[in-house]
Structure formats: C-alpha cells, structure tokens
C-alpha positions, 0 to 999 in steps of 0.5 A: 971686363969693366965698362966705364964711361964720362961723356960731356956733350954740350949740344945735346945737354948730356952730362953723364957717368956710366958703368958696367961690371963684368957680366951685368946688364944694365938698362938705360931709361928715360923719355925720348932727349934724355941721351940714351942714344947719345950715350950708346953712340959714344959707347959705341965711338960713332960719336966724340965727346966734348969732354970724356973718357970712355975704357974698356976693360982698363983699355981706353975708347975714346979720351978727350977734353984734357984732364991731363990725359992723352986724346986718343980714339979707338975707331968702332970696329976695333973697340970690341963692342958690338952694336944691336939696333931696332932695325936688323940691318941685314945685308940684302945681297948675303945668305943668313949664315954669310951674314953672320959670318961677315963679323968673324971674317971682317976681324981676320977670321979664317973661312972654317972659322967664320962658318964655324962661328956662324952656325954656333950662334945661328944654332944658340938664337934658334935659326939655324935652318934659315943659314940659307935664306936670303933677308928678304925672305925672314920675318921681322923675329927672324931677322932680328934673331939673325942680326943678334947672331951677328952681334955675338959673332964678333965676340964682343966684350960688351953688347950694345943694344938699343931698344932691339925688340921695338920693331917686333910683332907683339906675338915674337916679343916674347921669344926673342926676348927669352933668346936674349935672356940666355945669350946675356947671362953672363955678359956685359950689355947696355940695354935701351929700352922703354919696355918695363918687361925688358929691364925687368927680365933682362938687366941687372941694374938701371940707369935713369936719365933724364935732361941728359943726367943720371937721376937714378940708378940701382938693382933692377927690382928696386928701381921698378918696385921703389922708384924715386924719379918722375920717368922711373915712376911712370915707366913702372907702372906694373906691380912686382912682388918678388920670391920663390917658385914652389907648387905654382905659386910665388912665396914671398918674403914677408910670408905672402903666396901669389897665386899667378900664370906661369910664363913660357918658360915657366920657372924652375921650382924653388928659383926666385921668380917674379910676379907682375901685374897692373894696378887695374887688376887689384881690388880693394877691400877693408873685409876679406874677398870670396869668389875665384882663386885669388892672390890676397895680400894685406898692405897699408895705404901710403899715398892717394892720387889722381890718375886719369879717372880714377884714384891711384892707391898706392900701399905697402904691397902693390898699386890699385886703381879705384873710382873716387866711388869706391875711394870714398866708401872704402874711406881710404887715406893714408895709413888705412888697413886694406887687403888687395884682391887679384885674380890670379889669370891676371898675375904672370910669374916670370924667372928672376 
C-alpha cells in the first residue's frame, strides 16, 4: 500500500508532495502554520485542495485543480483511513467495547464480527478488562488506548495520527507509546508530532515543513542526528548515538560503547538500539575524565555557538553545552580534539 499526496492550498500557503510506502511511518514536523494539520486534513479528505491529488494504493482520494485528470472525491468514511487526534473523541453514551465496535459495524460489519474485532484490538492496546466501562470512567491513557482500538477496528490502509500523546500525563506517555510501537510495525501512518522521542522511536522517516513547504526530508536517525533545517535543528536538540545492544551496553560503529539506562522494555541483546541524551549532560575535556562509570567518546569540534547562557560545541559525535568559562580554558574552536564525558544515569537506550 502506497500513499501519496500533492495538495496546493493557497489560503494557508501550503504547497507540498508527500509519500508513504507500504508499512513506514513517517513523521510530520514543524512549527506551529507549517501545514502539518493541513496536510492530515487533506489525507484525511475533510478538506479539498485548491489543486491536488491524493491516492491510496493507486486508488484516487481526492483530484482536483485540472491537469488533465477527472475531479473526483472519496468522502472520509469510505477512504480506508482512519484518523487518531489528541483528544480520544470517545462517545459518552457507549461502553468501551461498543466504542470499538462502532468502526466495524458503520462499514457493514456483522454484530459477532464487530465484537470479535473489538476485543482483539481492546486485547492488542491492553484494556481489554475496561470493555464494560463507560468514557467518563477512564484516564486520559486509558481513553487514548481505546480511541487507538477503534482507529485499528476500521482496518485502515493508512493510520493518521495527529500528535495522539500531546494531551497525555507525562507518567502514561511512555506506555502508550510503547503500544504504539507495536501496533505500527508493519503499517503505513503519517504521524504529527512535536516530540523528538515520537519520531525517534516511532517513524521511519521525516518530512519537515516549514511556511507549508518540505524543506527536509530522510531516514528518521539522520534527520534528528544531521539536520539541515532551521526546525529540524531545533527539534533535535538531544544527542543520538546509534548501535547494538550487548552486555548492557551500546556498541557503535565506529568502535565507541555507551554506557546508559535501559528503557522498559529494554532492548533485546544484539538488536540495533539507540542512545539519547542532552547536550546538558556532556562534559568536555582535553585530558581524559575519572570519577563514576561513564561514556567517553572522542570527537572534533565542528561549530561553536551561543545558546542561551551557555556556549553550544557541537562535534563530530555529540553536543555539549558549556559556560563561555569553560570554552575559554579549554581554548575550544573549531577543529580542536576533545573527549566528551557522560554519566551513563543520564543516557537512555531505547530499541531502534
């Protein structure tokens, strides 16, 4: 399955071409007017382009604005695309198992079926002993899970989500996303996020809009770790060494271990993991470091710049922050050999 779309919306000063090939997630980013929500809504058909096509696995959506094509337009509905919002939607009146069972059913399922969809789904986001609980009776997690539950139910060719954990307590973030995790693999999504973790673990590839253009796109890790546009540099803001899980430890490429907390769950050994961790967290220094376990790594500083009151030193391996103190007695400039010091309590490793 294959999703494209071209959508020119004047008004809001979108201009874009997106695609998503059969089983990637790829995340949307960008600042706030960039058109992310504009090119779900199009995806999604609650909005027409100007100008534009949208298809679905060769299928067309939505065609408009000439170009020798037919218009046509495939109502939300019936486009196999189901949409996951911030806020659950959940009806108030339903029982969570009628919830999920209202997807099935509205496209012609039978009763046994839509219950039998129901439960599989409740089971696969892990509330299947809420089935009988009524919206108002849910945390916000909870809710979130089941509004998943019911996106899946619809077995949708493409899953639209847009930013689904910006509503969450920080203490369920990390659980739903882990659900999300696994109900992905393998499934085409478009994901709206302003969470670096999100697309990190979640997408396969980014799209970055800015003013309602793709200014840059690629491989999930090389966009965060290398990034080229003004957002995407911004967004980052986290340091992330790639490799593989053995004895607890990250071992990258280029010969360098990492030492860092696992996430729940942890990855498995000998899977490719990934490290993250701020660029608060480094020390820098010209000799080598003592003191606690720790994650050294040897770099060559790149670019020097102000950030906020500190001196950001960006290097061939990772981001520190620094006083200008520090910067000065280190006499750091570009091209100068350094050894960056982390702690490995402040590195989580997370599967890739």
């Amino acid at each position: 399955m294959t999703f494209e779309l071209e959508a020119e919306v004047p008004e809001r000063g979108v201009e874009l071409a997106l695609r998503v090939a059969p089983g990637e997630t790829v995340a949307l980013l960008g600042p706030n007017g960039a058109g992310k929500s504009t090119a779900l809504a199009v995806a999604a058909g609650l909005l027409r382009p100007d100008r534009g096509r949208v298809a679905l696995d060769a299928r067309p959506l939505t065609v408009t604005g000439g170009g020798g094509q037919r218009a046509s337009y495939v109502p939300p509905h019936a486009r196999r695309i189901a949409l996951l919002a911030q806020d659950p939607l959940l009806f108030p009146h339903l029982d969570v198992r009628a919830n999920v069972e209202f997807a099935p059913r509205a496209q012609g399922a039978g009763r046994a079926a839509a219950r039998e969809a129901a439960e599989r789904w409740l089971t696969t986001v892990g509330v299947a002993d809420l089935a009988d609980r009524r919206p108002g009776e849910l945390s916000g997690g909870q809710a979130q899970r089941v509004a998943l539950a019911r996106a899946l139910a619809a077995d949708p060719l493409l899953l639209l989500l847009d930013e689904p954990m910006a509503a969450l307590d920080v203490a369920v973030t990390p659980a739903v996303r882990q659900v999300l995790r696994t109900v992905l693999a393998g499934r085409s999504a478009l994901l709206v996020t302003h969470d670096v973790l999100d697309a990190l673990l979640l997408a396969d590839r980014v799209v970055v809009l800015e003013d309602g253009r793709v200014v840059e796109e690629g491989p999930t890790s090389e966009v965060l770790s290398r990034p080229r546009s003004a957002f995407a540099a911004r967004i980052a803001g986290l340091n992330i060494l790639t490799g593989t899980w053995r004895g607890g430890r990250v071992h990258c490429e280029d010969g360098s271990v990492v030492a860092g907390m696992s996430s729940d769950p942890a990855p498995s050994d000998g899977a490719r993991a990934v490290a993250v961790f701020s660029p608060g967290a480094v020390s820098v220094y010209r000799d080598a470091p003592g003191g606690s376990p720790r994650t050294v790594l040897r770099a060559q500083v790149t670019e020097i710049e102000p950030h906020g009151d500190r001196i950001r030193i960006r290097t061939t391996r990772a981001a520190a922050d620094v006083t200008p103190q520090a910067a000065a007695e280190l006499d750091l400039a570009p091209g100068a050999e350094v050894l960056l010091s982390v702690k490995a309590t402040e590195i989580t490793v997370y599967p890739a």
